[in-house]
C-alpha positions as CSV (number, residue, x, y, z in Angstrom):
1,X,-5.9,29.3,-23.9
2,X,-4.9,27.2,-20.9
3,X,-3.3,23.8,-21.5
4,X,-5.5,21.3,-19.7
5,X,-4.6,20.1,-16.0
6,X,-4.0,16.3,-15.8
7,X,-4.6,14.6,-12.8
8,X,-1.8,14.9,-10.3
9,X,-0.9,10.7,-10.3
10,X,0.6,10.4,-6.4
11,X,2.4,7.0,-5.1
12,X,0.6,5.1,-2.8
13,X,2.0,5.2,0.7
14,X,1.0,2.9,3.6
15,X,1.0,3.0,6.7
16,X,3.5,0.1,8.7
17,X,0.1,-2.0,9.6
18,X,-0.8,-1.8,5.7
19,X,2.5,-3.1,4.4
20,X,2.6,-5.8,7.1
21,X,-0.6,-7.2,5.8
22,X,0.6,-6.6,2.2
23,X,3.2,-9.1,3.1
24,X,1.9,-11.2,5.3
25,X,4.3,-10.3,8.4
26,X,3.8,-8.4,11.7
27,X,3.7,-4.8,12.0
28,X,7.2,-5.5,14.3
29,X,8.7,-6.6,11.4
30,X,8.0,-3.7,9.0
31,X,9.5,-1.5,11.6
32,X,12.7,-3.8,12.2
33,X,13.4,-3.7,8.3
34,X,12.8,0.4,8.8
35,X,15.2,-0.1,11.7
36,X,17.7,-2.1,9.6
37,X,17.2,-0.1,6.2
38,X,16.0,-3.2,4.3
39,X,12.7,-1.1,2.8
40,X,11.9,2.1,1.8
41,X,10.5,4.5,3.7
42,X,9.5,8.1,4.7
43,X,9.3,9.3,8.3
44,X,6.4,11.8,9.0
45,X,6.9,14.7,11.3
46,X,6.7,13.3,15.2
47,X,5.0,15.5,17.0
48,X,4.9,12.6,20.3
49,X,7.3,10.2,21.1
50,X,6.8,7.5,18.7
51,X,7.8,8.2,15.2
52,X,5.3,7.4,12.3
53,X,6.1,5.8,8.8
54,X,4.7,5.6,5.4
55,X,5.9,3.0,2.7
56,X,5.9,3.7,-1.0
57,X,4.2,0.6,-2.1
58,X,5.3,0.5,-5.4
59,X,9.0,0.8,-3.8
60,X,8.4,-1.7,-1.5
61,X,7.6,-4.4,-4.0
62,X,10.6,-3.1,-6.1
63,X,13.0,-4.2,-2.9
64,X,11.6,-7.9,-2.8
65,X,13.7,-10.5,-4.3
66,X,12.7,-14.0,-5.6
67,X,10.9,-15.4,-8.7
68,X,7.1,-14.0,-7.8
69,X,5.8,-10.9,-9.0
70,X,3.9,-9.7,-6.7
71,X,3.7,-6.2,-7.9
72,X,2.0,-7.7,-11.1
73,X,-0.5,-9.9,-9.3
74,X,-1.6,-6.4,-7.2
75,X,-2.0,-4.9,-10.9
76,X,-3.9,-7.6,-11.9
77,X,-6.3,-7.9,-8.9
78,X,-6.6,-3.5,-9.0
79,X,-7.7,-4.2,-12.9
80,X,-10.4,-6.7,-11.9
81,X,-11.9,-4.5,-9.2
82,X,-12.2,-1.6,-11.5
83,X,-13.3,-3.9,-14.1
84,X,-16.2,-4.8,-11.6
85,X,-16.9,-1.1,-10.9
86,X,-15.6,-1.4,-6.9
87,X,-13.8,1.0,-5.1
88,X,-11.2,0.9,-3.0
89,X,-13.4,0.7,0.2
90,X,-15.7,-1.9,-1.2
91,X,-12.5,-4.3,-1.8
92,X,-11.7,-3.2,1.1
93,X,-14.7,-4.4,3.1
94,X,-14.6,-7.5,0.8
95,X,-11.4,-8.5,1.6
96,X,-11.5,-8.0,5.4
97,X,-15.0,-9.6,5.3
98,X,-17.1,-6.7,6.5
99,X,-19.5,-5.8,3.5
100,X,-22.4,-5.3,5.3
101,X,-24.5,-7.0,2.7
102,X,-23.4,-3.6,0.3
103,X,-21.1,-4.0,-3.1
């Protein structure tokens, strides 16, 4: 008998737009920190000129420094939209204020 498959868990990347929202900052900036080697980050394959990113998320709040956790008030806010049956779209819309009346 086959042991049973668990679900593969996979860190969340985003792309440089998605962190830059994260923290409140231009997308320039996410790349400068790139540039500089203050973050974490993977480089996908560049098949043009302009090279694309993706930032572990869970790494990226690990390399922030002060006395807010921010990590813990994502964890917090993820538990209340699952809590509320929404998916990640429907926060989504919700947050960037285009529900279309649906949620």
């Amino acid at each position: 008998m086959r042991a049973p498959i668990l679900p593969r868990l996979t860190p969340r990347l985003l792309t440089t737009n998605e962190a830059a929202s994260l923290l409140n900052v231009s997308q320039r900036t996410i790349l400068n920190w790139i540039k500089a080697d203050t973050i974490p980050y993977v480089e996908l394959p560049s098949a043009g000129k302009r090279a694309e990113y993706r930032i572990p998320q869970v790494a990226l709040l690990r390399s922030l420094s002060g006395n807010y956790d921010l990590g813990a008030e994502l964890r917090s806010l993820d538990e209340a939209a699952e809590a509320a049956g929404l998916d990640e779209d429907q926060v989504t819309r919700l947050v960037v204020g285009n529900n279309d009346n649906e949620v």
